[in-house]
C-alpha positions in Angstrom: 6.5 -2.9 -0.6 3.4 -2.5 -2.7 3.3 -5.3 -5.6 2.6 -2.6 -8.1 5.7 -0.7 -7.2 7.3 -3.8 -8.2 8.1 -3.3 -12.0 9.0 0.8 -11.6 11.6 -0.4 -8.8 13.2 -3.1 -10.5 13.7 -1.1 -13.8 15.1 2.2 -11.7 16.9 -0.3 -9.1 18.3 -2.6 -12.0 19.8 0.4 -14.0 21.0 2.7 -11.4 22.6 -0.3 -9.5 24.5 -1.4 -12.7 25.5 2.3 -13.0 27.3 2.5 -9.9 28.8 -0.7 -10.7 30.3 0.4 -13.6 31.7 3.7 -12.3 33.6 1.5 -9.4 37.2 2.2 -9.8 37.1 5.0 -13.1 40.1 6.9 -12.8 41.9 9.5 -15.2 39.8 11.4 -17.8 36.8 9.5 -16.8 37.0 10.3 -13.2 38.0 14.0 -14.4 34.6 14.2 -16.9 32.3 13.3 -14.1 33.6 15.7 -11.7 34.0 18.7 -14.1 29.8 18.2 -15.0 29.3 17.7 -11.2 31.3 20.7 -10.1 29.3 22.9 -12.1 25.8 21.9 -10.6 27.1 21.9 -7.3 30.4 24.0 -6.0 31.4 22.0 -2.9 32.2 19.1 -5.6 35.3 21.5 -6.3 37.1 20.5 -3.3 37.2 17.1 -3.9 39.6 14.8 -6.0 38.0 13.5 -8.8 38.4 10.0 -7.8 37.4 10.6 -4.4 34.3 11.8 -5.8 33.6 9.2 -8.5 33.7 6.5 -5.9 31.4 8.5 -3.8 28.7 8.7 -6.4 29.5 4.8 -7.6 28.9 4.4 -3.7 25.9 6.5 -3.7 24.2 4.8 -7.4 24.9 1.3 -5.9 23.2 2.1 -2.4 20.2 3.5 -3.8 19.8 1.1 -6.9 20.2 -1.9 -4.4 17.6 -0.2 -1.5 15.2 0.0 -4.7 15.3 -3.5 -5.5 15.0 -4.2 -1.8 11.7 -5.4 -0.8 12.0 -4.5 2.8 12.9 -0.5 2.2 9.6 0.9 2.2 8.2 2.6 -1.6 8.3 5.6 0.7 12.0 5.3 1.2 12.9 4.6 -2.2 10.8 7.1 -3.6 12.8 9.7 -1.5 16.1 8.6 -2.4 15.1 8.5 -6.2 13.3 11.6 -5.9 16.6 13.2 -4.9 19.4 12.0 -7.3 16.8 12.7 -10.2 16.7 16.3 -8.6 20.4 16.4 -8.5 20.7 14.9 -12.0 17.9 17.5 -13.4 19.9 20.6 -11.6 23.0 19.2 -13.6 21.1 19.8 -16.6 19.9 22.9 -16.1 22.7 24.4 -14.9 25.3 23.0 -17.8 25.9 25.6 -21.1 24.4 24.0 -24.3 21.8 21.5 -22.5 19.1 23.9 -23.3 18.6 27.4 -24.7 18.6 29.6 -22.1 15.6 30.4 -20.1 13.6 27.5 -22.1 13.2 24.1 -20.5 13.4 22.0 -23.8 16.9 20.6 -24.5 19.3 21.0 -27.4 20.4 18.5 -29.0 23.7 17.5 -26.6 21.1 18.1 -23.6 18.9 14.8 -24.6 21.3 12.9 -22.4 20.7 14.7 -19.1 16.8 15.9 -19.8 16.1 12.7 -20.4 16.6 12.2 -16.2 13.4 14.0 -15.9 12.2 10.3 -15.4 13.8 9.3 -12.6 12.1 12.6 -10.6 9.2 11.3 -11.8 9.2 7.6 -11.1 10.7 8.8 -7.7 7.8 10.8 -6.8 5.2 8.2 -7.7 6.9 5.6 -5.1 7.1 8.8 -2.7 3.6 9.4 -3.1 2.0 5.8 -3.8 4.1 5.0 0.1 2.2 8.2 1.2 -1.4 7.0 0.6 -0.9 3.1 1.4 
């Protein structure tokens, strides 16, 4: 790992990790609410339960926040793992009514929450690339 990855992985590793922790065993409305957003960016979500699905994506968050805070998974790695939930979490945004006006990129008010995951495309990309050219 390249030292000056360092402090972009441990904030992006640190946060997502305790993300997944604390979606470990939401059930109910909870479980309903992230699978009802989820559905919507991508259909084959529809099929599952909502549990099943939460404690995929708790699985998911905690697998890719602890490979970030790994030092032996290479920035490339990383980068590509990040890279793609910040995708995912992007599409969600930009497929949900009343995150943005339509056919402008800038969020509404209620859309601050999900446009603000722009980040995590970003940091992603700069491990991706920074594990590129080292």
């Amino acid at each position: 790992m390249n030292l000056s990855h360092l402090p972009l992985r441990v904030a992006t590793g640190a946060f997502i990790l305790n993300s997944g922790l604390s979606k470990q065993g939401a059930k109910g409305e909870a479980a309903e609410g992230m699978h009802g957003m989820a559905a919507a960016a991508v259909p084959q979500v529809k099929d599952m339960e909502p549990e099943q699905f939460v404690k995929l994506l708790a699985a998911g968050e905690i697998a890719l926040g602890a490979a970030l805070l790994s030092p032996f998974v290479s920035s490339r790695l990383a980068g590509l793992g990040l890279t793609a939930f910040g995708a995912g979490l992007v599409r969600l945004y930009w497929v949900t009514p009343g995150m943005h006006e339509p056919g402008d990129p800038r969020p509404t008010q209620a859309g601050l929450g999900l446009a603000k995951d722009v980040w995590l495309v970003g940091a992603g990309l700069t491990l991706l690339l920074g594990g590129l050219t080292s």
